[in-house]
C-alpha positions in Angstrom: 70.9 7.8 -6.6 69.5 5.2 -4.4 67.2 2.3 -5.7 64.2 0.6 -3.9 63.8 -2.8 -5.4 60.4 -4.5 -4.2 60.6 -8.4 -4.4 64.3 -8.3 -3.7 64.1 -12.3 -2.9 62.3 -13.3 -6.2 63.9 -13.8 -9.4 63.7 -10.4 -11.0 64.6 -8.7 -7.9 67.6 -11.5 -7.1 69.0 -10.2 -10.7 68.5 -6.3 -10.2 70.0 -6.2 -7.0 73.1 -8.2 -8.2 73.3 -5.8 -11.2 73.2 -3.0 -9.1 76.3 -3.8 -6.9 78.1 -4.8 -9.7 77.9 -1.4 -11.1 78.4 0.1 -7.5 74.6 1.9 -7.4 73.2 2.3 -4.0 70.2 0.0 -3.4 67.9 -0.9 -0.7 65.8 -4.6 -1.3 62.2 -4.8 0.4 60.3 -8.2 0.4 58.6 -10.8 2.6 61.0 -13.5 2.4 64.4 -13.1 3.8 67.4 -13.3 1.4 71.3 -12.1 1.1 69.8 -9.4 -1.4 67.1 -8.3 1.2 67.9 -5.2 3.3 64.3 -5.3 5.2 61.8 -7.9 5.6 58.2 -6.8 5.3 55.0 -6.5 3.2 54.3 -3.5 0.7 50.5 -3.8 2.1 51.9 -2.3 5.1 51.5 1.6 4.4 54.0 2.0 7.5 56.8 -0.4 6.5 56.5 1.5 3.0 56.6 4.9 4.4 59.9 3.5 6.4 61.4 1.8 3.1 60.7 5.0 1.3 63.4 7.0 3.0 66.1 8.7 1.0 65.0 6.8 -2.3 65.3 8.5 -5.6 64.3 6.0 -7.7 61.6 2.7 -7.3 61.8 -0.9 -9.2 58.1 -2.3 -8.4 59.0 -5.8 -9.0 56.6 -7.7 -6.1 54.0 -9.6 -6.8 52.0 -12.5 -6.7 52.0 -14.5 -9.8 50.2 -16.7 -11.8 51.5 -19.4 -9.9 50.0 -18.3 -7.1 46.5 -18.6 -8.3 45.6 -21.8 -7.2 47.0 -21.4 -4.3 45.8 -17.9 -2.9 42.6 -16.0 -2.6 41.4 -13.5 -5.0 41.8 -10.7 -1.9 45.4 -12.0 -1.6 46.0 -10.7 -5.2 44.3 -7.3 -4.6 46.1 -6.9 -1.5 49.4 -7.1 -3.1 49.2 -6.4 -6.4 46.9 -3.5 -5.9 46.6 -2.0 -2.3 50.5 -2.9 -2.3 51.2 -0.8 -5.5 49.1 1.9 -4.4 51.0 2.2 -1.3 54.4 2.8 -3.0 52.7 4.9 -5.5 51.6 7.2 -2.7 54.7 7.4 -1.0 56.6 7.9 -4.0 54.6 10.6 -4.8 55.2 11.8 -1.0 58.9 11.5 -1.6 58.9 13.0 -5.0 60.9 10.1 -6.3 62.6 10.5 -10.1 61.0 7.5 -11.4 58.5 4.6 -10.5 59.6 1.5 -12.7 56.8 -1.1 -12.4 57.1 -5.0 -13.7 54.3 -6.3 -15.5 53.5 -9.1 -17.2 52.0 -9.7 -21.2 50.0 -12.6 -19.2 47.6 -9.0 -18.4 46.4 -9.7 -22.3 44.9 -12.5 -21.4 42.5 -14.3 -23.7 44.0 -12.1 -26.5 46.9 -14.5 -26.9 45.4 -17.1 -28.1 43.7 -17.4 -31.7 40.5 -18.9 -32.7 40.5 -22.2 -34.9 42.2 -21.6 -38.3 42.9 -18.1 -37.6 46.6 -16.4 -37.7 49.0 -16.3 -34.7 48.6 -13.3 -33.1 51.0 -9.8 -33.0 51.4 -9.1 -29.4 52.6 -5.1 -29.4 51.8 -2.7 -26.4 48.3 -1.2 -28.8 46.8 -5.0 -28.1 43.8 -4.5 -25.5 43.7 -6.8 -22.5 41.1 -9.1 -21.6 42.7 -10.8 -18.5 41.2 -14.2 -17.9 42.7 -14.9 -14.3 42.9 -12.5 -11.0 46.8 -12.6 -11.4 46.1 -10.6 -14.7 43.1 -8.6 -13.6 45.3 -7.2 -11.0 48.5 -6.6 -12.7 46.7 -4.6 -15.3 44.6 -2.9 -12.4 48.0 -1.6 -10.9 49.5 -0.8 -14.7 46.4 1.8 -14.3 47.1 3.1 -11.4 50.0 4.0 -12.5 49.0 5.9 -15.4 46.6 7.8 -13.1 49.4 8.9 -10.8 51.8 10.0 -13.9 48.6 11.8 -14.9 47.7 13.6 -11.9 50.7 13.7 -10.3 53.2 13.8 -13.0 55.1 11.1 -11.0 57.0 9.7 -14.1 56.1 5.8 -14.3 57.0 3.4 -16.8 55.7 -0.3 -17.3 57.7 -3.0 -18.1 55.4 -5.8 -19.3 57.7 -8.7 -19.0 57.7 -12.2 -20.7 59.0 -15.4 -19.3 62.1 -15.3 -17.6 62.1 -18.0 -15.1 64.3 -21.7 -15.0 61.5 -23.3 -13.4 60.0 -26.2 -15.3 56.7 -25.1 -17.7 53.4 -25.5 -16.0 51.9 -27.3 -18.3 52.0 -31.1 -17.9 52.2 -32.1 -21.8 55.0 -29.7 -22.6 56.9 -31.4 -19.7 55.7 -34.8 -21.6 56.6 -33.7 -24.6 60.0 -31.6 -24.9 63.1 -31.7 -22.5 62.5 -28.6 -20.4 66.1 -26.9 -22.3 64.7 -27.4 -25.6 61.1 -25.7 -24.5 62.8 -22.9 -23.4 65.0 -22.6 -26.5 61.9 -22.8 -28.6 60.1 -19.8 -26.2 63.2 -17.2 -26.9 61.5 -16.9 -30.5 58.2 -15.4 -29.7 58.3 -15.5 -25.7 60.8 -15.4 -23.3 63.5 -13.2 -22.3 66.7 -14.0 -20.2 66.6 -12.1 -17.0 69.8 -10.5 -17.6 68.0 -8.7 -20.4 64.8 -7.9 -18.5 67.1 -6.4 -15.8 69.0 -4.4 -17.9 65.8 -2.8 -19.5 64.5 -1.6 -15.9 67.4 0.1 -15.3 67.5 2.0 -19.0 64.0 2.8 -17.8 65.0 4.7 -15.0 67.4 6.5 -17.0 64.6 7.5 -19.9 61.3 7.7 -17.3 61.4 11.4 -16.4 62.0 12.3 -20.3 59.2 9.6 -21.6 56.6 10.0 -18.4 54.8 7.5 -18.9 54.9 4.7 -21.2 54.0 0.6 -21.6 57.1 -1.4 -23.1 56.8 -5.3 -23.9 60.3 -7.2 -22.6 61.0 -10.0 -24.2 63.8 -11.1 -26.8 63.6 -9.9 -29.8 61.7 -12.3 -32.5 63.1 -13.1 -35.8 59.5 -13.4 -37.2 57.6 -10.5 -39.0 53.8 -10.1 -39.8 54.3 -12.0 -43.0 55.2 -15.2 -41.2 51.8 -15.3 -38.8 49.6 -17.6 -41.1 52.4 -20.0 -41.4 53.6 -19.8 -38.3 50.1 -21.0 -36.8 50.1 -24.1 -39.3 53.9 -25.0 -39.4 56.0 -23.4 -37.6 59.2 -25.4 -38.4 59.0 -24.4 -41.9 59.3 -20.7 -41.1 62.3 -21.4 -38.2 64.4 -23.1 -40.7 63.7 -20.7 -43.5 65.3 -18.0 -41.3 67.8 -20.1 -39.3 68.8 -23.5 -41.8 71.0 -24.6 -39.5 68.5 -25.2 -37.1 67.6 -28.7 -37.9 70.7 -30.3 -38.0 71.4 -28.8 -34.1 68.1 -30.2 -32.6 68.3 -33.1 -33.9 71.6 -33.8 -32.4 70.5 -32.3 -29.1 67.5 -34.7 -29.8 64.9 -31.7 -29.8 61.7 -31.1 -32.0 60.6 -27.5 -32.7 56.4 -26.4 -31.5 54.0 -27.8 -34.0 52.5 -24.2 -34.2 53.2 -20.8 -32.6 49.8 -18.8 -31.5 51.6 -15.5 -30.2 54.8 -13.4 -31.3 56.1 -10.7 -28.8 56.8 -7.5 -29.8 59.5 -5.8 -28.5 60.3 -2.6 -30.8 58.8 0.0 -29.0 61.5 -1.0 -26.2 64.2 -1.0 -28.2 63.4 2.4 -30.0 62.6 4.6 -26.8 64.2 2.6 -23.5 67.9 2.4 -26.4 67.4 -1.3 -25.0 69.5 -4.1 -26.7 68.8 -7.8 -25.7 72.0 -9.9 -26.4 70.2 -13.0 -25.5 68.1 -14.6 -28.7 67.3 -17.5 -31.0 71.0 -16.8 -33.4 72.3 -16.0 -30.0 70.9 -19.5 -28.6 72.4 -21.7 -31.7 75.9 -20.2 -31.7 76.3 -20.9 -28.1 74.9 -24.6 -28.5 77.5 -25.0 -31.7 80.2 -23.8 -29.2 79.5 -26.1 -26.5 78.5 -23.5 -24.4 75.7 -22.5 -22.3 73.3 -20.2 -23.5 72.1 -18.5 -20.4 74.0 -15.4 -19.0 75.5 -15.3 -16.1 72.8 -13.8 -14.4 70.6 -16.4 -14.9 72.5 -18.8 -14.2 73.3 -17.2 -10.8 69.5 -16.6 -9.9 68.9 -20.2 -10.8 65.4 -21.9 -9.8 63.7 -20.2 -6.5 60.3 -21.4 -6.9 56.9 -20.1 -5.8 55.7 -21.8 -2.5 57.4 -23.0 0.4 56.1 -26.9 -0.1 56.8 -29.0 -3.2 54.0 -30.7 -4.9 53.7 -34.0 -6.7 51.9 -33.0 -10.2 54.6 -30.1 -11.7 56.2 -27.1 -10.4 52.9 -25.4 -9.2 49.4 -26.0 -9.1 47.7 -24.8 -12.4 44.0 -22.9 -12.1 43.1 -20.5 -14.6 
């Protein structure tokens, strides 16, 4: 086995390479940026420097792309270029290669205006059946390459599975009144119950997907931690969503408010993760019960992993008004 990584010096790609060595599984890292976990330095638009990166691989992690915090910042043929001509490229070679698998890492940001609920409405089931109506060129092109994809599985039988992510990253949230309004730890905290997922967990589910693609052949999975809330809680969660946390966890309280923390007025989305964890066999250690009994310890909640990746960022310059410029 040997395991092309793509966007080997992001965040994702940091973490699979790391997990990789650990468990002693030969791995070659591709991206545009130099790193320690970068074994070549190029760009997946170049058909040549994928043809060369192809060689001898068995198995393909598609984690490069441009993100949503590259939307103000980049042209809409910047996104297409990479997120589609560059996943096309690998496709084609992997197809050329007759690689095992073809792992790629999307996002649920592809669903788009579906995530939010109108006025007075209930918070809305995210599972893999939701359609997307993307609302940005970041998601209109990851869900562009989620197709292609499913066209080379289907006309190629090149076994590809997608791995629609949630947050994972330690950088501060984009959004300047949730920076105003909780301490970045305790927005995080809030997120693990209905969207984000510790990248130690998100790495271990692409590599149980390379172990399950050629028996599934194709297949979408949401990866995020697993929610404590079920269908029954989605009106109540959209009008107070306190009420429903500390009906499920009633210790809750008493550790934010020593920690000084407030839980979201309302939750408009819950994450889905059960199709993962029936067909991928995928176990995410890293959840809300998981997040309190580490705080009532004294310990940190984040694994290792994340902790190891830490914060990279998105651009090479720092700007004044948050983490990244914001343009939907």
């Amino acid at each position: 086995m040997k395991i092309l990584i793509t966007g080997s010096s992001g965040h994702l790609g940091e973490a699979l390479i790391r997990l990789l060595q650990r468990r002693g599984i030969d791995c070659v890292g591709i991206d545009i940026k130099k790193s320690g976990f970068t074994t070549k330095v190029g760009s997946i638009v170049n058909r040549d420097f994928v043809k060369e990166s192809m060689k001898g691989i068995t198995d393909v992690i598609h984690a490069a792309t441009l993100h949503k915090p590259h939307v103000a910042t980049h042209s809409h043929q910047d996104f297409v270029d990479t997120n589609i001509t560059g996943t096309l490229n690998l496709l084609e070679e992997a197809k050329i290669q007759c690689v095992n698998s073809f792992i790629y890492t999307s996002t649920t940001s592809t669903y788009g205006d579906m995530l939010t609920p109108p006025k007075n409405e209930p918070s809305i089931w995210i599972t893999e059946d939701l359609k997307p109506i993307p609302k940005n060129i970041y998601g209109v092109t990851k869900a562009a390459a989620e197709d292609l994809c499913q066209l080379f599985y289907r006309n190629h039988k090149l076994s590809c599975l997608i791995l629609k992510t949630s947050r994972f990253f330690s950088e501060k949230d984009d959004k300047k009144t949730n920076r105003e309004l909780y301490p970045d730890e305790n927005l995080k905290i809030n997120e693990y119950l209905y969207r984000r997922v510790d990248i130690e967990d998100a790495a271990i589910a692409h590599l149980l997907a390379i172990e399950k693609a050629y028996e599934i052949g194709f297949g979408k999975y949401i990866i995020s931690a697993t929610t404590p809330f079920s269908k029954n809680d989605l009106v109540e969660l959209r009008n107070n969503a306190s009420n429903v946390v500390e009906r499920l966890f009633p210790d809750y309280k008493e550790i934010f408010k020593h920690k000084n923390w407030k839980m979201l007025p309302e939750i408009d989305r819950v994450y889905v993760n059960k199709k993962a964890l029936n067909e991928l066999g995928w176990k995410p250690k890293y959840d809300f019960r998981y997040i309190l009994e580490s705080i009532k310890k004294g310990g940190d909640f984040r694994s290792d992993l994340s902790k190891q990746v830490g914060i990279k960022g998105y651009h090479d310059v720092e700007f004044q008004e948050g983490p990244y410029p914001v343009s939907e």
